[in-house]
C-alpha positions in Angstrom: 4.7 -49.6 26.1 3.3 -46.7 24.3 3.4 -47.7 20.1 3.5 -44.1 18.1 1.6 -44.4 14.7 4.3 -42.0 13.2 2.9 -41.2 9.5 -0.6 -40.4 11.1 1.1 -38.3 13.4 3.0 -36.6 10.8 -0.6 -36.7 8.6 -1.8 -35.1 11.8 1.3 -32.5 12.5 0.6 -31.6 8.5 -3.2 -31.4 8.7 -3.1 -29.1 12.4 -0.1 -26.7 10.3 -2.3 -26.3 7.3 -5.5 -25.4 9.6 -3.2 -23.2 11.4 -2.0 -21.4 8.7 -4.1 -18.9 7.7 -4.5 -17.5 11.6 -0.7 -17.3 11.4 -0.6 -15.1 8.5 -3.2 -13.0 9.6 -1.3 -12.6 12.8 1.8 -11.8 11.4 0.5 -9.3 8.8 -1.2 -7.9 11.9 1.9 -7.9 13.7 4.4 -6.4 10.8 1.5 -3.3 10.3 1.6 -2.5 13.5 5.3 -2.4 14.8 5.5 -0.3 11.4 3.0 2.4 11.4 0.5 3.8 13.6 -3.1 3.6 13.0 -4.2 6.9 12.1 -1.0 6.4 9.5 -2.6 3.5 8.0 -6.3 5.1 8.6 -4.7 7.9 6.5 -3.5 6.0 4.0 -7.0 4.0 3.4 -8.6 6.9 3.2 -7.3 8.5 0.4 -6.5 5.3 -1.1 -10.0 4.1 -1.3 -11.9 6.7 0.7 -12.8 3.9 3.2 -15.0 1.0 3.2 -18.5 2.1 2.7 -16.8 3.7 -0.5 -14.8 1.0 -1.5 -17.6 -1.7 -2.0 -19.9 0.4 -3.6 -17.3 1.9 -6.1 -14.2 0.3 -6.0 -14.5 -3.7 -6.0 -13.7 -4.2 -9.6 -10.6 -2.5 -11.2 -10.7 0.8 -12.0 -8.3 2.9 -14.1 -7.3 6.3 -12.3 -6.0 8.1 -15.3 -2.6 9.6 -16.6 0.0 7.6 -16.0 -1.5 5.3 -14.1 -1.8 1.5 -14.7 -5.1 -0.9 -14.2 -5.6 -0.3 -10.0 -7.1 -2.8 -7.7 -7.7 -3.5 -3.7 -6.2 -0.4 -2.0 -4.5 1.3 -5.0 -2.7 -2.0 -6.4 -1.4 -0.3 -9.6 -0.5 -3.2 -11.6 0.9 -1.3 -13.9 4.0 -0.8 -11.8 4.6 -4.8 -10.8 6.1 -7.3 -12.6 4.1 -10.6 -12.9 6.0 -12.4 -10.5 5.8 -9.4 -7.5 1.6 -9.9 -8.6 1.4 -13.3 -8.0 3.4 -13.4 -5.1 0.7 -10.8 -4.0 -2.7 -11.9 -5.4 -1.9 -15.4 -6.3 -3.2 -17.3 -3.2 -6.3 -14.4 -2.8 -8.2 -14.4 -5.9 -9.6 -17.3 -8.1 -8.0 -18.1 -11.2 -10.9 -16.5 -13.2 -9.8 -13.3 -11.3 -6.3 -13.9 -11.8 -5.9 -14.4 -15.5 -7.5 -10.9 -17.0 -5.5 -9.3 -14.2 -2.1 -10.5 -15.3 -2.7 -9.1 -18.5 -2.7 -5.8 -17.5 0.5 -6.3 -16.1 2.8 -3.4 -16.9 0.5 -1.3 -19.0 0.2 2.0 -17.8 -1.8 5.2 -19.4 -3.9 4.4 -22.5 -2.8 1.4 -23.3 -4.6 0.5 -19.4 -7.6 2.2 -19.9 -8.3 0.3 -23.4 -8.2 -3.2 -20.8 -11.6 -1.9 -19.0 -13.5 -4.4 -20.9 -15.1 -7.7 -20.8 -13.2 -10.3 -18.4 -11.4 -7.7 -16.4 -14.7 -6.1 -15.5 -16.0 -9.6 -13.9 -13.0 -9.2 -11.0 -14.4 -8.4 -7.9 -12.1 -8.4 -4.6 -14.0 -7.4 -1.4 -12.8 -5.2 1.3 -11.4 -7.5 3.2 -9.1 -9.4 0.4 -7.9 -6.0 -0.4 -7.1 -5.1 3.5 -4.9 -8.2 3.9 -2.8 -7.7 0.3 -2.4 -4.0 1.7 -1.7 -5.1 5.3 0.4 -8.3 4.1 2.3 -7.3 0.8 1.3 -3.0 0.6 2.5 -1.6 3.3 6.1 -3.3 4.2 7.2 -2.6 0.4 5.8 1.4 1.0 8.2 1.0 4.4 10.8 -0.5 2.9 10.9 1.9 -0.2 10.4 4.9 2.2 13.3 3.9 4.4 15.5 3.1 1.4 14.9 7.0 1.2 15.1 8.2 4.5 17.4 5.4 6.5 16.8 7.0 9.9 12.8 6.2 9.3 12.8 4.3 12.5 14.2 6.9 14.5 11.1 9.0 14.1 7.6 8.4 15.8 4.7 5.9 14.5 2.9 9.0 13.1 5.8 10.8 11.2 7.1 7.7 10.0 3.6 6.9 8.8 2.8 9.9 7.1 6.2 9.4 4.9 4.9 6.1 4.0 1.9 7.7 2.7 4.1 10.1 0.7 6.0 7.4 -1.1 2.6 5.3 -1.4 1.2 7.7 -3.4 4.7 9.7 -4.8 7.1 6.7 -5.3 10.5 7.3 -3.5 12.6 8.9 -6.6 14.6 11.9 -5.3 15.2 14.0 -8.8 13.7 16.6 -10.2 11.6 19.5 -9.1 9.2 17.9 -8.4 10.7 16.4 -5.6 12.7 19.2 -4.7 10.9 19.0 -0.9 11.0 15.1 -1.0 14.8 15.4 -1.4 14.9 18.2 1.7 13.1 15.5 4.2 16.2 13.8 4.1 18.7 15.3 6.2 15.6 16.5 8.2 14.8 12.7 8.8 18.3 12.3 10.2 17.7 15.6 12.6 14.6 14.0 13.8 13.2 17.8 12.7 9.7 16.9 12.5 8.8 20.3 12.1 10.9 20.3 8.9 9.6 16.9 8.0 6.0 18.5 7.6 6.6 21.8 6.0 8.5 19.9 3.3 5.4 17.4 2.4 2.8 20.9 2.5 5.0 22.9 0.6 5.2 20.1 -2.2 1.2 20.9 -2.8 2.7 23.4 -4.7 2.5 20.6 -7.5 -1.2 20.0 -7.0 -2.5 23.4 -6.7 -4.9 24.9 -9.4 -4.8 22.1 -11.1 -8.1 20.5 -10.6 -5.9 17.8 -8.3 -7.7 19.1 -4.9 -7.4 15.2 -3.9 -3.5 15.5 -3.7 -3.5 19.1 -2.0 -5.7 17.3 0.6 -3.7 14.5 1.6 -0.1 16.6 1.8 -2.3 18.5 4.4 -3.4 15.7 6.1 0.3 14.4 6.3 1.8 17.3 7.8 -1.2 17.3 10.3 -0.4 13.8 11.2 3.0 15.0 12.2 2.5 18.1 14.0 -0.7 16.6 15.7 1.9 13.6 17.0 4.2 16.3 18.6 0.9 18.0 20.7 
């Protein structure tokens, strides 16, 4: 009769779940970023995020501080200015070394000035590669983006990979509030979303370069373009 050793096979169960672990995460955040967005959409959104790889680790592994309003800005524009610490560590905790960690969290929730004054000593010793960045933006990045975009626009799903992507990349970069002006267009998308009028969809996010425009913030005009050319190209 077979004897089972059952706390080494529980030891064994444990130690076969921990090795397994990280392949499972990767897999899911591969899984989750691509039943969400296409990849020109998230090719897009690295792009102007970081300008891509070869750009990122030659200018863009330690923090940097973007200006204005803007908080201390890491990986593929973390802005930990707008995160609470708890939201951070759920994000960074288990990717960066404590040493990494601590000068981090105290530029939690400091935006503008107050940010830029951090740029000093400790904080400038952090260093997160490409690929640490990738997976916080693949794993943690991304599904908030979706989630704030669709809180927005509810019938997000209903749209193509590309459209839906290129309204993520909107509220990536513009947040998802609705009043003002300055979201006059953002606010317009909406009943367009429900239409499925994707020729709507990517007037509205042009015309909002409008805000940009002649004001030395060619970066910004750029990407609206690119957004509403992600759309129209998706309908060809």
């Amino acid at each position: 009769m077979l004897v089972w050793d059952w706390p080494q096979l529980i030891s064994l169960q444990n130690e076969t779940r921990n090795n397994l672990k990280g392949w499972v995460n990767s897999l899911d955040c591969f899984i989750n970023i691509i039943s969400m967005l296409s990849k020109k959409a998230i090719e897009l959104i690295i792009q102007f995020e970081v300008g891509g790889r070869t750009y990122y680790d030659k200018k863009l592994q330690s923090p940097i501080w973007a200006g204005g309003e803007s908080g201390i800005t890491i990986g593929m524009g973390y802005d930990c200015g707008y995160v609470n610490e708890k939201q951070f560590f759920l994000d960074w905790g288990n990717m960066l070394t404590p040493n990494f960690l601590e000068p981090l969290r105290k530029t939690i929730g400091l935006k503008g000035i107050q940010a830029k004054q951090m740029l000093r000593g400790e904080l400038m010793q952090v260093k997160i590669s490409y690929n640490t960045a990738y997976e916080v933006f693949v794993k943690c990045s991304v599904p908030k983006y979706f989630k704030m975009t669709k809180k927005i626009y509810p019938e997000l799903e209903l749209l193509n990979e590309d459209t839906q992507g290129a309204l993520v990349s909107m509220v990536y970069n513009r947040g998802n509030k609705l009043e003002g002006d300055s979201r006059v267009e953002m606010k317009a998308i909406v009943e367009m979303v429900k239409n499925k009028d994707y020729d709507g969809i990517a007037e509205e996010i042009e015309k909002s370069k409008r805000h940009w425009e002649h004001k030395n913030l060619d970066g910004l005009v750029v990407r609206r373009e690119a957004e509403a050319d992600l759309i129209r190209d998706s309908l060809a």
